[in-house]
Every structure is written in C-alpha cells, then in structure tokens.
MIGU-445303 format. One record per atom (N, C-alpha, C, CB): x, y, z. Coordinates in pm, whole numbers, plus 32768, in hexadecimal, padded with zeros to 4 digits. Glycine has a CB too. Layout:
BEGIN
XYZ
...
END
This chain:
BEGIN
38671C5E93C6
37F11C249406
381A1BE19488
37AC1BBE93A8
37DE1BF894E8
37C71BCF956D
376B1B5595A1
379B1C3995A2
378B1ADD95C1
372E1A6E95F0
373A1A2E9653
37211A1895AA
36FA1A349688
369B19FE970F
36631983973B
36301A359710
3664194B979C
35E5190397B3
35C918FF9831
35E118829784
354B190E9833
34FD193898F3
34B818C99908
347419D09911
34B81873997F
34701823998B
342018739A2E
34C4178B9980
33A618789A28
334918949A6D
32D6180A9A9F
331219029A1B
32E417E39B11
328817749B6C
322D17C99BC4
32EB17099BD9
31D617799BAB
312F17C29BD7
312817129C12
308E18139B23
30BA17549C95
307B16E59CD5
2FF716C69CB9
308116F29D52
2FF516889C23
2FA0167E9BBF
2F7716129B6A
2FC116C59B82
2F2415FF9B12
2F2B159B9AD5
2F4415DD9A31
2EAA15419AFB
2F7915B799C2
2F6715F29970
2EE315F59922
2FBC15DB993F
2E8415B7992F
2DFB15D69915
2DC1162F9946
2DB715889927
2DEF164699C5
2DA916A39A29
2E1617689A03
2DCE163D9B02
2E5E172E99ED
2E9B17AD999C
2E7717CB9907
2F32179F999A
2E2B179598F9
2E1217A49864
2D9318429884
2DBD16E5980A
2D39180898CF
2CEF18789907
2CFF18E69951
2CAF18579937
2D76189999A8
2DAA190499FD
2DF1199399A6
2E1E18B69A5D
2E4819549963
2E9E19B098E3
2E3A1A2798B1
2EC719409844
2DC81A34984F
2D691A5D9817
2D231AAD9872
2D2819FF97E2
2CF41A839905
2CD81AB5994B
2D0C1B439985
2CD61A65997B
2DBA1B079979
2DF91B7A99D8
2E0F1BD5999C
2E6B1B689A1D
2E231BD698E8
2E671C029883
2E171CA9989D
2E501B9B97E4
2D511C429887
2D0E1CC99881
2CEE1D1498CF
2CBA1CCD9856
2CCC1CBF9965
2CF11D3199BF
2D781D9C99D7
2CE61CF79A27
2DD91D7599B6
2E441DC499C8
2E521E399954
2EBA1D6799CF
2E391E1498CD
2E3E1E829897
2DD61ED8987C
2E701E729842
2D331EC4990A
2CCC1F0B990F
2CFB1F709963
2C581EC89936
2D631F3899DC
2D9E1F779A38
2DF81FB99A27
2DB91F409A81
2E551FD099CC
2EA1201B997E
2E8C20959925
2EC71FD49943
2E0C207D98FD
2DE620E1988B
2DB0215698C5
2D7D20AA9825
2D9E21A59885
2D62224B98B0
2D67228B97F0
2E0722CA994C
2D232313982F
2CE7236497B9
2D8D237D9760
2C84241597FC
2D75232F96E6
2DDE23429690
2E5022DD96AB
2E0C23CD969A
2E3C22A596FA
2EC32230973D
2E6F21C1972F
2F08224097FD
2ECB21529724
2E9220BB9754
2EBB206996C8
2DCA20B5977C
2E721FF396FE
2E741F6A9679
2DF71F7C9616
2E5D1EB096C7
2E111FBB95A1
2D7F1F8E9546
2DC21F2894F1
2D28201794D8
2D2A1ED59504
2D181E7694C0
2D171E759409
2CA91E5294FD
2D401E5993C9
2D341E579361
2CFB1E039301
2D7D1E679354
2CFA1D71931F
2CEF1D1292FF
2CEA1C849366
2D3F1D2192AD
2C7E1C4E935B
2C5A1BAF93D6
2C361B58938A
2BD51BAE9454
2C451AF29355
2BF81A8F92EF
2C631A1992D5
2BC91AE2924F
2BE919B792BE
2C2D1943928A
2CB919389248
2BDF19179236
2D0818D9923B
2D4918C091E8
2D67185791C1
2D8C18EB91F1
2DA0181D9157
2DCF175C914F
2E6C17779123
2D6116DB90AA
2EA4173D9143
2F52171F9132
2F2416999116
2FD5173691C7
2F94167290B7
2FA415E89072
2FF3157F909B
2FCD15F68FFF
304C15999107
308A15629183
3068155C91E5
30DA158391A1
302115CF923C
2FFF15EF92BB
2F7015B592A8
3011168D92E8
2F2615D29249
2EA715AA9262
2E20162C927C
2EC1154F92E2
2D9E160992BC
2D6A16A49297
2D9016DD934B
2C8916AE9254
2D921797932D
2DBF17DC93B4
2D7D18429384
2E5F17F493E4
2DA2188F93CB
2D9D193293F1
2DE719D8939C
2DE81927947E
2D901A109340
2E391A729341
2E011AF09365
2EA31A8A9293
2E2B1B4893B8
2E351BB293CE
2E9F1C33938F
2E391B989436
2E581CA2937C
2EC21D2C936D
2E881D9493E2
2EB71D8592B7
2EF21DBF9421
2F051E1D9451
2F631E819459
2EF51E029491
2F051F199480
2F4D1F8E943B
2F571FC194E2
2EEA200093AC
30021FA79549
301E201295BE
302C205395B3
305A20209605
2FF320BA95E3
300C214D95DB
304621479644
2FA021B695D2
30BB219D9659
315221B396B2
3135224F96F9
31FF21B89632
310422A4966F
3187233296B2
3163232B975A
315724169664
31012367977F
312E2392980D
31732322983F
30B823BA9871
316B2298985E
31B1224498C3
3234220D987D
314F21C898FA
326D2249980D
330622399820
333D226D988A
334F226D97BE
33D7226798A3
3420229F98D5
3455231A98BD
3458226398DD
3449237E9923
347F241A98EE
350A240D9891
34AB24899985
355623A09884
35BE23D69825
358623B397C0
364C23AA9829
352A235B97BC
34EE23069732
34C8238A96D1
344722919759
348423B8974A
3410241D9708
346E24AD96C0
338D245E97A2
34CC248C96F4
34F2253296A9
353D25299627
35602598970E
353A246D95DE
354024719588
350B2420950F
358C247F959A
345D2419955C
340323CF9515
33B0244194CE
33AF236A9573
335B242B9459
32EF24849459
3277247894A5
32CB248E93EA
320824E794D0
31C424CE9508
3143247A94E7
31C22526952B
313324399485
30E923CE9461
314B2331944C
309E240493D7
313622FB949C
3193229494A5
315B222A94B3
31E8229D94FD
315A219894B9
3126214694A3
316820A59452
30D221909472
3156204F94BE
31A21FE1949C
31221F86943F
31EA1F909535
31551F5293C1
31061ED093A6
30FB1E6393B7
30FE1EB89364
30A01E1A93EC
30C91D8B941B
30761D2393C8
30AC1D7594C1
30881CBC9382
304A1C539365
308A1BD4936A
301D1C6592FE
2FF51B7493CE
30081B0093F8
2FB81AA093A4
2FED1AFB947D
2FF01A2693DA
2FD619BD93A0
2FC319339423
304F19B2932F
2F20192E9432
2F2618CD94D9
2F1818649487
2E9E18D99570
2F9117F094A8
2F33175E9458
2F5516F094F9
2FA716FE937B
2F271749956A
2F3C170895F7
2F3F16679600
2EC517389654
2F9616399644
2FE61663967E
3079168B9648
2FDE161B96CE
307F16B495A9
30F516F5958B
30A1177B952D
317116829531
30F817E09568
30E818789538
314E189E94F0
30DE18DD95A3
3157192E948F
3195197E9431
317119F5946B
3171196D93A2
31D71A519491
319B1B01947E
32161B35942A
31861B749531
31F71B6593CB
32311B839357
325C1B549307
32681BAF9356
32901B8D927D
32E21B319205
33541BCE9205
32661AF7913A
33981B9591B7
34431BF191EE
34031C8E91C3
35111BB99167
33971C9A9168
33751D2C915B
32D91D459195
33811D5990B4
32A61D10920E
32351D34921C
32261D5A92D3
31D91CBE91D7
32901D4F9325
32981DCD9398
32DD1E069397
329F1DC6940B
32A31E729370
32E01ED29333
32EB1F7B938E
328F1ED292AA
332E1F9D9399
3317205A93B0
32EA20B9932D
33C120AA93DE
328B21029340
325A215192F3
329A217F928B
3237219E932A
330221B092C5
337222079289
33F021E9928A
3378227692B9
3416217892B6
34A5211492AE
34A220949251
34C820D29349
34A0207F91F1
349D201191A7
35071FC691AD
348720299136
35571FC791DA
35EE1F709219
35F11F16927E
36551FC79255
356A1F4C92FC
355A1F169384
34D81E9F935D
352C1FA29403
35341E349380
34AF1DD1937B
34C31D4F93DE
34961D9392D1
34591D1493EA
34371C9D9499
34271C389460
339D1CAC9512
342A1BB1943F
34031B47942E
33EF1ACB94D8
346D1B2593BA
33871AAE94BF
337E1A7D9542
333E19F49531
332E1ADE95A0
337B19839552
333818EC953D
331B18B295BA
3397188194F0
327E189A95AC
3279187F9663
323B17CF9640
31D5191296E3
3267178096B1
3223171A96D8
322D16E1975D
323916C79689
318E16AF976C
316B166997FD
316915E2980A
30ED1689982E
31C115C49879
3198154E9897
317D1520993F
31FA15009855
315314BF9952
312B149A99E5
31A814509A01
3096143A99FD
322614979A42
327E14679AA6
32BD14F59AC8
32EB13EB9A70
335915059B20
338F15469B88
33D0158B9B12
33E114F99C06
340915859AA6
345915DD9A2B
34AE15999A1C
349216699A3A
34C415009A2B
353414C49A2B
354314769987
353114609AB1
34C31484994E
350E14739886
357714BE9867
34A414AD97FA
35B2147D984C
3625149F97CD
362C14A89769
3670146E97B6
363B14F796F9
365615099686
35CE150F965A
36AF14AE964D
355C15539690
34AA15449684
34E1157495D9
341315D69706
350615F495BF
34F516499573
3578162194EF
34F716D595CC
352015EC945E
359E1596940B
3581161893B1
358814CE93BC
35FA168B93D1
35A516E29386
361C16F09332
3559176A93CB
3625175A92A7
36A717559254
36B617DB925F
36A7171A91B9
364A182A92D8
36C018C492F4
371E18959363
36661971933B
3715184593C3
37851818941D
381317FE93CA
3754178B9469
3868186E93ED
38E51849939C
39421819943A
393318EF9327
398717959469
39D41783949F
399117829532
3A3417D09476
39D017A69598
39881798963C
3951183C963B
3A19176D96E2
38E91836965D
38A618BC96B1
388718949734
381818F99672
385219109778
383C19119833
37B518DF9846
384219BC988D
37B4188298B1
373C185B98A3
372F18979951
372117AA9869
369118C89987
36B819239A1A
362A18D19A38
36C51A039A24
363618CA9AB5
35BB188E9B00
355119199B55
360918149B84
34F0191C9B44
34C0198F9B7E
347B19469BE5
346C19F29B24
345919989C4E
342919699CC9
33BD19CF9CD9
349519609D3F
334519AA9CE3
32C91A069CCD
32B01A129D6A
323919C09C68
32D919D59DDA
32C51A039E48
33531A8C9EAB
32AB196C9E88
33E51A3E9E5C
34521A719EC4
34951ADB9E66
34C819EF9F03
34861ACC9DC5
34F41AFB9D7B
34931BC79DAA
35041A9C9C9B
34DD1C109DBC
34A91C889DB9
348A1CCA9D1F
35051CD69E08
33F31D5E9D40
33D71D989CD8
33F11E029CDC
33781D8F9CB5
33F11E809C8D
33FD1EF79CAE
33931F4A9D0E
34091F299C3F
33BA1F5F9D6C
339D1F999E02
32C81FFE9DC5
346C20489E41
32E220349D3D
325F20599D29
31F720029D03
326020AD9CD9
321C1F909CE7
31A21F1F9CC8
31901EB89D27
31B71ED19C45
31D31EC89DB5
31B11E739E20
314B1E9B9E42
31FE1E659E84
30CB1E339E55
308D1E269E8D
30651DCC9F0B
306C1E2F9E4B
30581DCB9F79
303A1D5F9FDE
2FD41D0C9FCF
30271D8DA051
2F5D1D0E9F95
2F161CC89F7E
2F441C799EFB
2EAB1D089F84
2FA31C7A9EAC
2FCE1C649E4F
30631BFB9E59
2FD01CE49E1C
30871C199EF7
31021BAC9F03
30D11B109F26
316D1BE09F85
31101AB89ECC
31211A539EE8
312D19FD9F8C
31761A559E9F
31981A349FBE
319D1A08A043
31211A47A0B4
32301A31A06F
30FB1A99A076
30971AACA115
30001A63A0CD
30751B93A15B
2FE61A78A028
2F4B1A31A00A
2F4019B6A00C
2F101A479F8D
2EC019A6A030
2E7B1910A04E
2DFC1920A009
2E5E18E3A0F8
2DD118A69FCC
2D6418AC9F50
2CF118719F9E
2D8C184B9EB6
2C8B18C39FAB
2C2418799FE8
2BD517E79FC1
2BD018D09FEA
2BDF18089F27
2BA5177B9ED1
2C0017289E98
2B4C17989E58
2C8B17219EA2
2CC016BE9E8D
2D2016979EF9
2CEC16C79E1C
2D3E16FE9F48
2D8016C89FE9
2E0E16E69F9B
2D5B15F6A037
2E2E16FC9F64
2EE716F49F55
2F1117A29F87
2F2D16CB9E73
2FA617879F92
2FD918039FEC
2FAC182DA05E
2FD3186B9FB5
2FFD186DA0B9
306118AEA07F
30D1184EA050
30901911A0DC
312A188E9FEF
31B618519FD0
32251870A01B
31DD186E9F57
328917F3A06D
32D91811A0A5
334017E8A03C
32D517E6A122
33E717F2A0B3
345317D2A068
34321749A01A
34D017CBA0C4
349717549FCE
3496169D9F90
3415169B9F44
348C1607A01F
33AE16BF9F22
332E16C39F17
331716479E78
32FD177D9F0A
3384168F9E2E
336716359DCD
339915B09DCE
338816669D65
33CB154E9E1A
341E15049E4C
33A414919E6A
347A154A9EC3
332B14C19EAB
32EB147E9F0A
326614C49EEF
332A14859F9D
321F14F09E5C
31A415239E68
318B14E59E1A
317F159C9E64
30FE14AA9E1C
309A14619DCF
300814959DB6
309013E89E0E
2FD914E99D57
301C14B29C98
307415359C9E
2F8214B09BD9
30CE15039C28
314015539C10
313415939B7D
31C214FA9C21
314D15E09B2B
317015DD9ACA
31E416539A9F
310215D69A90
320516319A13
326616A499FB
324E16FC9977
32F6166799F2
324F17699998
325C17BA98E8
32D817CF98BC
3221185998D6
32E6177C9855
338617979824
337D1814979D
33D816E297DC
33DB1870979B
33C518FF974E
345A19129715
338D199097BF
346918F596A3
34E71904965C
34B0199695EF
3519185795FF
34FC19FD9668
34F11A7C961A
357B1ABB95BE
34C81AE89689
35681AC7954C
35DA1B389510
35BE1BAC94D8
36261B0A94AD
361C1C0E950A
35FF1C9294FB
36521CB994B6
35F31CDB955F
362E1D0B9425
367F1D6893BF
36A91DDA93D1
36471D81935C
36EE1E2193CF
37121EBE93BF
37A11ECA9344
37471F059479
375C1EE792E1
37E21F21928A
38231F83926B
37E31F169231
38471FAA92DF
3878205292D1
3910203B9306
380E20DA9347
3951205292C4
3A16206392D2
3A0920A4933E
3A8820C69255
3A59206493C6
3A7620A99456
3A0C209B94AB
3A93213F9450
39AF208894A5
393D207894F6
38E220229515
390720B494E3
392F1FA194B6
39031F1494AB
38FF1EC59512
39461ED5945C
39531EBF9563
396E1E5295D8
39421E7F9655
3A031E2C95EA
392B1F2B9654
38ED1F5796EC
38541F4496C6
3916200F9728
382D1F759669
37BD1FA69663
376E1EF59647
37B8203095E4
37851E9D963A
376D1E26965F
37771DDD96C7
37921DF9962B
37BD1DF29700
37C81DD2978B
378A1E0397F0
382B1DDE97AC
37541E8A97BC
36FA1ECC9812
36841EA99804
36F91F479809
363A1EA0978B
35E41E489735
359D1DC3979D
364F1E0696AE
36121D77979B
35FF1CEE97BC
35C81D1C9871
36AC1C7F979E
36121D6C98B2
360C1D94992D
35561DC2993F
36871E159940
35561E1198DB
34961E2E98CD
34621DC198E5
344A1E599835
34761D729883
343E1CFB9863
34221C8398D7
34951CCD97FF
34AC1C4C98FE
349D1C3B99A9
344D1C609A15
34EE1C6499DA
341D1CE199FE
33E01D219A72
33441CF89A3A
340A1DDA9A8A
32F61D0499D4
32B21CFE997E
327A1C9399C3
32E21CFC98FF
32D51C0B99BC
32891BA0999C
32971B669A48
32CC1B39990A
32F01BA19AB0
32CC1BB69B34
321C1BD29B6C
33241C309B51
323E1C2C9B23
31BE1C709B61
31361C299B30
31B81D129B33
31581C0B9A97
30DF1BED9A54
309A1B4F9AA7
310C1BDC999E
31261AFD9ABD
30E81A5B9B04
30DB1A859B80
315119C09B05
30E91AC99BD5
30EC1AEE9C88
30591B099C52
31641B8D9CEC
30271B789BFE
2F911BAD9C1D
2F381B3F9BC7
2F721C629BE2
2F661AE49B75
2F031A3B9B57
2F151A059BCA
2F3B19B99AD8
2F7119CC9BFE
2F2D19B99C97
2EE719FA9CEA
2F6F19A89CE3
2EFF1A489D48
2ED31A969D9E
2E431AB19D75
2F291B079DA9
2E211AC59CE0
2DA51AE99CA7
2D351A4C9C9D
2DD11B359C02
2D8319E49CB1
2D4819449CCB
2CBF193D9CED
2D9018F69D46
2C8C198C9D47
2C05196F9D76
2BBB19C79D3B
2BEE19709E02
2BE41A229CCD
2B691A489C8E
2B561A1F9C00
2B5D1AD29C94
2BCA19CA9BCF
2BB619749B41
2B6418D49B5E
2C6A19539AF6
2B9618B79BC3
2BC618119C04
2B1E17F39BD0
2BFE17F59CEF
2AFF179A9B6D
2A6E178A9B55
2A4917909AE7
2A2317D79B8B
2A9218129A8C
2A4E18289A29
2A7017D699B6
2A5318A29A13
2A1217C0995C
2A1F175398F5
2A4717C3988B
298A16E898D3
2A5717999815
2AFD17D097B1
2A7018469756
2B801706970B
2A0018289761
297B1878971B
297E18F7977B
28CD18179724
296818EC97EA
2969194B986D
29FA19B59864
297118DA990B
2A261973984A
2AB919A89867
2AC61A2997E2
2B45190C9854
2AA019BE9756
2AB319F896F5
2A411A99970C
2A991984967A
29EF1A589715
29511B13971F
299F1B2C9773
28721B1C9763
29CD1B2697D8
2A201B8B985B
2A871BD997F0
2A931B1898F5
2AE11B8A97BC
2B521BB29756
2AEB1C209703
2B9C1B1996E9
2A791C0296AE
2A5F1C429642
2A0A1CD696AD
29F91BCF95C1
29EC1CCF9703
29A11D519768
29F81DA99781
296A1D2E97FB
2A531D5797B9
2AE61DD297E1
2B211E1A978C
2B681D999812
2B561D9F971B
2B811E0996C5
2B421E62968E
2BB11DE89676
2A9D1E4B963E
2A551EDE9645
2A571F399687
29F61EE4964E
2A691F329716
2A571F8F9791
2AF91FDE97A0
2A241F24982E
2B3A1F9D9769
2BBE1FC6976F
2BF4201896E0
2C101F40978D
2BAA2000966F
2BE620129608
2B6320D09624
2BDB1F70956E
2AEC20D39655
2AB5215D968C
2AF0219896F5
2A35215996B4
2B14216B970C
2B65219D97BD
2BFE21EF9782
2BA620D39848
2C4921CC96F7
2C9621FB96BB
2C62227F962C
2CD6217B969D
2BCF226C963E
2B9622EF95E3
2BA322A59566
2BF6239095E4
2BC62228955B
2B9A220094E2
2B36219094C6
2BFF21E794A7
2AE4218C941A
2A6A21619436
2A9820B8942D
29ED21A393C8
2A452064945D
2A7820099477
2A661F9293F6
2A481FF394F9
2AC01F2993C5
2AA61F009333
2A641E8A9380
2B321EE592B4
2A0B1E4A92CB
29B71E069331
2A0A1D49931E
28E31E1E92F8
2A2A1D35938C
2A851CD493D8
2A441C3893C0
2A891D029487
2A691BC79365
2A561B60937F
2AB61AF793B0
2A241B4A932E
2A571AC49434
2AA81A589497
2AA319FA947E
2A931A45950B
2A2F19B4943B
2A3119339448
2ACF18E99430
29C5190493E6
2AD4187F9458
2B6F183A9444
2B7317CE93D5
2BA417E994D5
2AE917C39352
2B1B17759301
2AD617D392A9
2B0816DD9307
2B0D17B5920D
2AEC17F39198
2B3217D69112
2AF8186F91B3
2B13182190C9
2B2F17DC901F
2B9C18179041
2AD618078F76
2C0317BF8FD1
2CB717F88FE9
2CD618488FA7
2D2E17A48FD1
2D1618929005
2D4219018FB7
2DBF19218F80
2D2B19598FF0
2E1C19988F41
2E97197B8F28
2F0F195F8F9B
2EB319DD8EDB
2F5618CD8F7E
2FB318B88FFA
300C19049000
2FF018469008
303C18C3908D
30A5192890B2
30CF18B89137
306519E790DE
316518BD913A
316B184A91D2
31B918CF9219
31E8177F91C9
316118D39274
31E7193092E1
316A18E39390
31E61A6992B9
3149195794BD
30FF193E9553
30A919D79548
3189192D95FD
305919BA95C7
30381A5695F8
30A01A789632
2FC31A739659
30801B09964F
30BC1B3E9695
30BB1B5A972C
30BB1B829660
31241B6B9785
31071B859815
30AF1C269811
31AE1B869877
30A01C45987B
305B1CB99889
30981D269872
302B1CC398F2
30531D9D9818
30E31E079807
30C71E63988E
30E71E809755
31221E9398A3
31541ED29932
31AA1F4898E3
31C21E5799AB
31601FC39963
31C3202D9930
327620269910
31B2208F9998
32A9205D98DA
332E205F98DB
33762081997D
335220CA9869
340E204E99B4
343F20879A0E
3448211099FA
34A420539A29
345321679A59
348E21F59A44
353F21DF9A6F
342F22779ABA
357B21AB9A72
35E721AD9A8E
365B21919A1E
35E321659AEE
366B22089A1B
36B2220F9997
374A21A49983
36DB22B9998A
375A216E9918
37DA210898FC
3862216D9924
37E220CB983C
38AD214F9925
392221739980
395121C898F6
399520E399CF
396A21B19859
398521F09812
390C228097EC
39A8218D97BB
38C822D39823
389923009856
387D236098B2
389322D49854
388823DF98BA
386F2412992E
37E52439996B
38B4246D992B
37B8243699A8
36FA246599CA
372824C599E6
368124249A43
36A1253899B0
367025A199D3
366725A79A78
35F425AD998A
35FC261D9A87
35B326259B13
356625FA9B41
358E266B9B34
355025C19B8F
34E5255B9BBA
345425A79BB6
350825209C59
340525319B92
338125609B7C
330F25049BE3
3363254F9AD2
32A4255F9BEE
3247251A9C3D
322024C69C06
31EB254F9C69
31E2243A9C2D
319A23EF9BE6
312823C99C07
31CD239B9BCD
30ED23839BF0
305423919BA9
303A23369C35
302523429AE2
2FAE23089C59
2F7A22AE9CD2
2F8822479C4C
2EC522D19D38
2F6721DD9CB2
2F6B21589C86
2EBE213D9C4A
2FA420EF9D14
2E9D20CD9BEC
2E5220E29BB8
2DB820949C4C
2E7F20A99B16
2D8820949C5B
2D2D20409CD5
2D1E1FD19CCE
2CAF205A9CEB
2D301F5E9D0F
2D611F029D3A
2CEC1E949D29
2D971F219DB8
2C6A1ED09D0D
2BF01E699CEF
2BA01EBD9C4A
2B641E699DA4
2B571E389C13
2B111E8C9BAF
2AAB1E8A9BC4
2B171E799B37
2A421EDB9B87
29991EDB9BB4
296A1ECB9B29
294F1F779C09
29AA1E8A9ABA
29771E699A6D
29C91DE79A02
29551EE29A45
29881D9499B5
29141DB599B4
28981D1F99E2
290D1DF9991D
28361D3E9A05
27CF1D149A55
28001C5D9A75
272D1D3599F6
28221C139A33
287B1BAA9A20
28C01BA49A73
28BD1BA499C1
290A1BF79AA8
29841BF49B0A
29321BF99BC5
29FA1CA49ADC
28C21C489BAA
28721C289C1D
284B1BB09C31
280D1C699C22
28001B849BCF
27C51AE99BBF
283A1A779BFF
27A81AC39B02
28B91AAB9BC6
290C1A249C08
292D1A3A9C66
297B19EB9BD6
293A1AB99CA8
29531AD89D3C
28F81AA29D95
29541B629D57
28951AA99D8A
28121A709DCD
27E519EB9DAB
27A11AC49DAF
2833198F9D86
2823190C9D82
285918D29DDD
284418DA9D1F
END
C-alpha cells in the first residue's frame, strides 16, 4: 500500500466550497459522459454516522473503457467500470472502505481516500490521526494555479492565473498567491492506494497516485474558475442542480435514470465512517514506463466547455 497526502488551497471559504465541490462534481461528470461512457449515479441519499453525524452517501458506477489508456485497454475487458462509494459528512469526507473502489474486474486494486477542509494555507499538522498511517508518508503541496496538468485538459479559461471572478473579485492568482490571499482554505486528502499483485505493486501505484494528482488538479482549478456560476447558490439549489444533472447524465449514458434522493437529512441508515470524491477525469494515456504503448491513437474532442442544462444553471447565470 501506497500513502499520500495532498494538500490543495483554494481562494475560498470552506463553506463556500461546500457548494462549490457538488457543483463542480456534476458538472464535470455531465461533461465527461457520452453514449455508454460517463458517471451513473447509483445511489444519492441521506445518511447518519454515529461520529460524523448526519451527511451524504453516494454510489457510483465509472464507466472507463473508451478513456483508458491504449495500454490499459489491451488488457481490460470491454465493459469496464470503476465503483465508487462516498461518504460526505462535510467538512470531513470518505470515498471508499478498503473493498468499495473498486475495478470491475480487478479485485486486488483498491483507493481509500480521507478528505478534510479547513479555512487556512495547509499548514495543520498531523490533521489526519489515522491507524492506516504506518510511520512518515509524503505529504506534496499542489498549486492549483503554477503546478502543471496534462497538456489535454488545459484549458485557458480554466487557468488560475489569467481568471478573474466577476462576483467575488478574486484572481487572477499570482506567484506567492497562497502566502497573501484572503479567504484561504485547504483540502487536506490522505489517499492510499492497493494493488496486490507480486511485481507490479510499487509501479502500478505510483502511477495510480500520479492519476490521482492530476485528478484533483484539475478538479479544484475548474471549482474555481467555475466561481461565478455556483457563487449564490444555497445548499437546496445546489442539491436539484446535483439531482437534474445527474438524471441528464445518467440518459446521456443510455441508461434509465434511478430515482435520486438529495435531500441532506434523513432516518439513519446502516453506518459506515469513510469524503467525496474529486472529479473523475479520464485516465492519462501515457503509459507507466514498465509498459510499452502501442500506436498512437486519435483522440476524442474535448467534451464543451458550457452546459445548457439543466434550466437551474441558466437561472444562476442570469442573476
């Protein structure tokens, strides 16, 4: 097992990421999906934890094949599909328990991911008193304006340093940014990644974690940048936006859509303590060095850069 910890600063408040998060989650995997591809929803509803208190739990079923990587693919089957289930009890999250992100067809490969927010620069220590931490792990600072992404998910309207928010005035972000920006906050993400396969343990995790990195790049650059079309909405708004998309997304994948409850309180159900998740993002195509790639293949356009649905998302644009 492989462990991590990413600390990610947004020029934010963590209340104001609470919406922002939810927001970006569903636009991004509306923008991701296509006929037979994408995030279906499986499950949205209440939950109560007996520690955490009442939250959120979600299941979701990624469907992968086309946007793996060509080496991925020549030795996945062609129905493929990651499982994910979360647990939001914001401002501390769970996405997974050691057997529930899962690969379809790999029962060895598994993610545990413990996220928490707080309002300062990432400078807590020891946030996370957890008893999978065996000894020192890496802890990496991500920089959502300077740290680079992979060259196919840049977007310019999407960088940090050149956007400026019309309704809250912050950015662009220069050097030093987190040093001297007010409000600040940080997502701290203590991820560990499984693979139990003799010989292929330590790359194929490391590559893992490298996804993962890029993942959660991309996922806080587009909660910001995306600022002026959440910046407003109250956690009811947010949620029908959440429960529209994912219908629209779970048809947009040819499947029928289950029927989704948001509300955020309810009778308790069976616990479980584990955050959401960042946004899933295709896989790199760049195959791990143990590895050789095939022939290069064309790839697909990018998914369009605004949504026209659903009607909600107009409404806050035009406020």
């Amino acid at each position: 097992m492989l462990i991590k910890e990413y600390r990610i600063c947004m020029p934010l408040t963590t209340e104001e990421y609470r919406v922002g998060q939810l927001y970006t989650i569903s636009k991004h995997s509306h923008q991701e999906s296509e006929k037979g591809e994408g995030v279906e929803v499986v499950k949205n509803e209440p939950h109560e934890d007996p520690v955490h208190g009442p939250g959120q739990f979600t299941e979701k079923r990624v469907h992968l094949s086309s946007k793996l990587p060509s080496w991925a693919r020549a030795v996945t089957p062609r129905i493929f599909y990651i499982t994910e289930k979360a647990w939001n009890y914001y401002p501390y999250t769970i996405t997974a328990d050691s057997h529930s992100l899962q690969c379809s067809f790999l029962p060895k490969f598994s993610i545990y991911i413990e996220t928490k927010y707080e309002d300062n620069c990432g400078d807590s220590e020891n946030i996370f008193h957890s008893d999978k931490i065996l000894g020192d792990h890496e802890v990496s600072f991500l920089d959502i304006a300077f740290d680079e992404i992979p060259e196919r998910y840049y977007r310019s309207l999407e960088d940090p340093r050149f956007f400026s928010s019309a309704k809250t005035g912050r950015g662009p972000l220069r050097e030093g940014w987190r040093q001297h920006t007010t409000p600040i906050m940080c997502s701290y993400k203590l991820v560990s990644v499984k693979f139990e396969v003799w010989g292929l343990q330590t790359r194929v995790e490391q590559f893992v974690h490298k996804v993962i990195r890029d993942i959660l790049l991309i996922g806080h650059r587009q909660a910001f940048a995306w600022v002026d079309e959440w910046c407003g909405m109250t956690m009811e708004e947010v949620r029908r936006y959440e429960q529209e998309t994912q219908e629209a997304t779970n048809e947009l994948i040819g499947l029928v859509a289950p029927a989704i409850s948001v509300s955020e309180v309810g009778q308790p159900k069976a616990t479980h303590s584990a955050p959401a998740s960042a946004p899933s993002t295709p896989l790199s195509d760049e195959a791990p060095e143990f590895l050789a790639p095939p022939k290069t293949r064309p790839r697909k356009k990018s998914a369009p850069e605004t949504l026209t649905l659903p009607s909600l998302r107009e409404r806050a644009g035009a406020e």
